[in-house]
C-alpha positions, 0 to 999 in steps of 0.5 A: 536496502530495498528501493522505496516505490512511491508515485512521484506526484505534482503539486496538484496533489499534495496529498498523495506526496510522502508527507501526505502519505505519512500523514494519512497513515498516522490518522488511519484506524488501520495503520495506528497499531501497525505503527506502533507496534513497529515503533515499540518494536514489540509484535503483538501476540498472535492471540491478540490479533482479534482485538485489532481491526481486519486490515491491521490484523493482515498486516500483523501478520507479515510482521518480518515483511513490515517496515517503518522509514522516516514514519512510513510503513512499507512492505518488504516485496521480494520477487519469487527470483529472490534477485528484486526487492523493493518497497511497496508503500502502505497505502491508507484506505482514503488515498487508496482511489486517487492514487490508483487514479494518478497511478494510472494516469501517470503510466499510460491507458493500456488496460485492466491487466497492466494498469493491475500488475502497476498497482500490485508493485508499487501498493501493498494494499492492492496484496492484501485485498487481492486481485478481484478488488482491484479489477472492481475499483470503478476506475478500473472498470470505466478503464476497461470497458473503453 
């Protein structure tokens, strides 16, 4: 099976722990149907996909990617050498900032490049949303311009 990246945090931020992840995802309007479309593992119609909201219709999507461990959704992440795969974590959208901010601090200041391409293997949001989204965070931004 793939690897499973998530942050290693500290006490300091318990929310951005596995159990705070876990318990995030479940309380995301986003992440609720993906969640239980995986429990019931039963993938939605492509016609009905309208009814969910946009992150969740995304995620939909890559149903053959999606996977649901220990109550956590992940994303099947396979390099184009088809040799690494590994987990990227479904990231809710309220732990989305401090995350990207303890990522951050956690690998070193080395610029808007390096901190982005950190964040798009660990986080499957940061796929979704694109690039640009990521070089917009404010974070990100204030790092640059230093």
């Amino acid at each position: 099976m793939a690897q499973a990246n998530v942050l290693s945090v500290s006490a300091e931020s318990p929310s951005l722990s596995l159990e705070g992840i876990r318990d995030a995802q479940a309380t995301d309007d986003n992440l609720q149907p993906v969640i239980k479309a995986r429990i019931d593992g039963v993938r939605p119609p492509h016609d009905s996909l309208l009814d969910f909201p946009e992150e969740a219709r995304i995620l939909l999507t890559q149903w053959d990617s999606l996977v649901l461990e220990d109550d956590v959704v992940y994303r099947r992440y396979h390099y184009p050498d088809g040799m690494t795969k590994y987990l990227q974590v479904v990231i809710p959208a309220k732990l989305r900032c401090p995350y990207v901010e303890r990522l951050h601090a956690d690998i070193g200041h080395f610029g808007r490049t390096k901190t982005c391409l950190a964040l798009a293997r660990v986080l499957s949001w940061l796929a979704l949303v694109g690039w640009y989204a990521c070089t917009q965070l404010p974070y990100v931004q204030y790092v640059s311009k230093r």
